[in-house]
C-alpha positions in Angstrom: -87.6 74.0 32.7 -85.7 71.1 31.8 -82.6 71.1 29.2 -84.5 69.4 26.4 -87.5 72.0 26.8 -85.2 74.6 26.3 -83.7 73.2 23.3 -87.2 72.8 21.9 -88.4 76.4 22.9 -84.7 77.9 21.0 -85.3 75.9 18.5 -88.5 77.2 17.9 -87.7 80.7 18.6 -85.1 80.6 15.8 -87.7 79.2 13.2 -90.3 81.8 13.8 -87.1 84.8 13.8 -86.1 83.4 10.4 -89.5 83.2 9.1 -90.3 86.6 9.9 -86.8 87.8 7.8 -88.1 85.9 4.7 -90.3 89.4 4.6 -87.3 91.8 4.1 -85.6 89.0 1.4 -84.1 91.0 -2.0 -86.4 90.7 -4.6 -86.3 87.8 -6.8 -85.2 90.0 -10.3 -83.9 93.1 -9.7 -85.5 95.8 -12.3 -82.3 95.7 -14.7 -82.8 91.9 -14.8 -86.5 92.3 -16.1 -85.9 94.8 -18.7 -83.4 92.8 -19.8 -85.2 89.6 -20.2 -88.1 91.6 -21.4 -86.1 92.4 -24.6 -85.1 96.2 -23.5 -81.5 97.3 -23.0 -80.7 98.6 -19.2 -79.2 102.2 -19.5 -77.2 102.0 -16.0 -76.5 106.2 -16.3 -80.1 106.9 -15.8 -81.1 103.8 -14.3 -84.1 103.4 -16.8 -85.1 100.2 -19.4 -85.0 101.3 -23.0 -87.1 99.4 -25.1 -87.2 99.4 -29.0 -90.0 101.3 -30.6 -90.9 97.8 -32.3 -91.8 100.2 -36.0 -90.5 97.9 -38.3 -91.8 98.2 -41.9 -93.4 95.0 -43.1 -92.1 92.6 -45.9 -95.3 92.6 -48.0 
């Protein structure tokens, strides 16, 4: 196999090794990072989103 076959055939061996991590990537938003831009408050003791009850009396 010549030298620029090989560089070809690493080449592609690295693209399809990286393409295969892109599986196994963190998550875009982690869950504290949701609840918080879903308008609840992260409670990091209990790992858990706390969201407001929304009761609010109207203004009538």
């Amino acid at each position: 196999m010549g030298m620029a076959a090989r560089a070809v055939l690493g080449v592609l061996l690295l693209c399809v090794g990286l393409a295969g991590c892109a599986e196994y990537a963190a998550p875009v938003a982690t869950v504290q990072q949701e609840c918080e831009r879903s308008g609840g408050v992260w409670r990091s003791a209990s790992g858990s989103c706390e969201r407001g009850g929304g009761g609010g009396g109207g203004g009538y």
